[in-house]
N, C-alpha and C positions, 0 to 999 in steps of 0.2 A: 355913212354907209346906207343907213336907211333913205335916208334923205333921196340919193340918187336911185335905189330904186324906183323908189315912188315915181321920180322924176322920168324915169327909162320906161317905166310900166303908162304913163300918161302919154308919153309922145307916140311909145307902139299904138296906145287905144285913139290916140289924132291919127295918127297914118293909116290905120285900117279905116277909119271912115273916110278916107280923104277917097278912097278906091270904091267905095263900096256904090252901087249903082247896072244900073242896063249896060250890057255891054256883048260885042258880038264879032267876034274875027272878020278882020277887015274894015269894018266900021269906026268911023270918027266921032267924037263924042257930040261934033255936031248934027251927024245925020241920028246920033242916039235920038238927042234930045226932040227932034223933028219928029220920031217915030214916035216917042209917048208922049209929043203934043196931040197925036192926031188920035190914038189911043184916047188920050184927056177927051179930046173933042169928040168922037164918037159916042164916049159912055156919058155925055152930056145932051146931045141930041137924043139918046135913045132912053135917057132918066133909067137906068141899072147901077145897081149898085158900083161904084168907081172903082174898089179895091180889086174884086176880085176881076173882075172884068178887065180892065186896065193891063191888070199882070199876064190874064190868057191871052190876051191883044199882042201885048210886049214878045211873050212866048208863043204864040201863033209864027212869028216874024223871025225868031231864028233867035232871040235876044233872051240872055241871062241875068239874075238877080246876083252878084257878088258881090 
């Protein structure tokens, strides 16, 4: 009994990261990833901090952290 807990509490915590990422109605996870390539690329030319920048970039564009 324990056992399969463990087991059902591991694949919930796999399956929540398998989603987790940018994401924006309508949008394909390839045009995602297109969007914070260029996010990447910008906060590289312009030497600012990656994190924060990146994410207002991300959310500038219409796109969510979930």
């Amino acid at each position: 009994m324990k056992r399969n807990v463990v087991l059902i509490g591991f694949l919930l915590l796999l399956s929540a990261c398998a989603v987790a990422g940018w994401h924006k109605q309508g949008v394909s996870d390839y045009e995602a990833e297109n969007a914070l390539a260029q996010c990447e690329y910008e906060a590289g030319i312009n030497h600012v901090d990656r994190g924060d920048f990146i994410s207002n970039c991300m959310k500038r564009q219409g796109f969510r952290w979930y």
